[in-house]
N, C-alpha and C positions, 0 to 999 in steps of 0.2 A: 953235309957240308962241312968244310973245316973250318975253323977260326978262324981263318983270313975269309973268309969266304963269309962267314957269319958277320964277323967285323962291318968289311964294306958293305955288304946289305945293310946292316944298322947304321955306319953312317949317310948312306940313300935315303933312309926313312929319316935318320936328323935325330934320335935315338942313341944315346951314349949312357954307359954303365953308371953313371951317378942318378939317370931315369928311373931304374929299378932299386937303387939304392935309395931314391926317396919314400918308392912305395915298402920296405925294411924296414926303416927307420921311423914309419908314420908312430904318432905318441897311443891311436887306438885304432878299432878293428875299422870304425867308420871311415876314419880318416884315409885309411889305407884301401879300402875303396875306391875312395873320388881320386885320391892320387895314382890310382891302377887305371881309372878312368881318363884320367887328364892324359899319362901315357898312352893310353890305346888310338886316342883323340891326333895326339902329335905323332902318332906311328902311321894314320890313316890321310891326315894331312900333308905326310910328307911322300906317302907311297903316291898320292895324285899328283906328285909335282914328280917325283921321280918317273910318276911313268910317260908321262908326255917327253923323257928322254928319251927313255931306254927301250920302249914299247918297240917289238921287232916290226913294226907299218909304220913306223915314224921312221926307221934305218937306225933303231938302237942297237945293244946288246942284249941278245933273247936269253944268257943265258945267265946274266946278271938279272935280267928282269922277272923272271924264275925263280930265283936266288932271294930276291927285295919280297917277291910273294908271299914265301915261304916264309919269310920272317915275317911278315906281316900276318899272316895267318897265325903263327906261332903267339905271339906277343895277343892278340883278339882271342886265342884260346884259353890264357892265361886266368885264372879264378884268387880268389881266395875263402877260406876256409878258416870257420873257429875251431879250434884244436876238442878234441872231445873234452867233457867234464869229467874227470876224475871221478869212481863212484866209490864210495868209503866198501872198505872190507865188512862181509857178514860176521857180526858177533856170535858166537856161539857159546850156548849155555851145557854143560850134559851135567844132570841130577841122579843118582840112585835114586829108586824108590823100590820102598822092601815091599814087594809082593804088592804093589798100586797103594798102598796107606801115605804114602806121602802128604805132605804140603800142596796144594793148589796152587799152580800159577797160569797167570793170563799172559796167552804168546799168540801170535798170528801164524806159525807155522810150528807143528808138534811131529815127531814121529816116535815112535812104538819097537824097543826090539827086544823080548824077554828072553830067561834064561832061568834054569830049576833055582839061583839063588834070588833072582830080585828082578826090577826091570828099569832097564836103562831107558830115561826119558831123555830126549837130544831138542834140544829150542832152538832153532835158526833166527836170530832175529836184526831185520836190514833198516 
C-alpha cells in the first residue's frame, strides 16, 4: 500500500498518528501495553463500523475495504518487547604459575595450557 492508501485506511478505522505516539511515549513497559491494547480495541471498533460501508455486499468499495483489513490486521499484530538485559563483560584473570607451585585460587571456570617454562593458568570469571 502507499501512504495515501495507508493513511485513508487509518482514517476508516478512526486511528491517527498521535494513537501510536501514545503507546511511545507511555512513562513504563505496563503502561505501554494497556495503551497498545486501548489502540487495537479503537482499531477493531472502528473496522466494524467501516465495514457496514465499505463491505463489497453492501455496494462499498472492495478495494478500500481490503485496504481498512490489512491495516487492521497490521495494527492487531503489533507487540511489544522488553529490550534484552545487558549482560556485564567476562572478567578475565591469567596468573603465571612456575611449574603448578603457585598460589591457590578459587574460580568456577579454570583452564590449563603449559609450556617447557611455566604454566599459564587463565580464570574466566562472569
Amino acid at each position: 500500500m502507499t501512504n495515501e492508501e495507508i493513511k485513508r485506511a487509518m482514517d476508516e478505522l478512526g486511528i491517527v498518528p498521535e494513537d501510536f505516539l501514545a503507546v511511545k511515549q507511555a512513562v513504563s513497559f505496563v503502561e505501554a501495553k494497556e495503551v497498545l491494547q486501548v489502540l487495537k480495541d479503537k482499531a477493531r471498533r472502528g473496522f466494524k463500523k467501516a465495514a457496514l460501508r465499505l463491505h463489497p455486499d453492501v455496494g462499498g468499495d472492495a478495494q478500500l475495504f481490503i485496504q481498512v483489513k490489512e491495516a487492521l490486521d497490521h495494527i492487531e499484530s503489533l507487540q511489544l518487547r522488553l529490550p534484552p538485559r545487558p549482560r556485564p563483560a567476562p572478567v578475565m584473570h591469567v596468573t603465571l604459575v612456575d611449574h603448578g607451585m603457585g598460589a591457590a585460587t578459587s574460580t568456577t571456570s579454570t583452564t590449563y595450557a603449559g609450556n617447557t617454562s611455566g604454566v599459564y593458568r587463565v580464570v574466566w570469571m562472569t
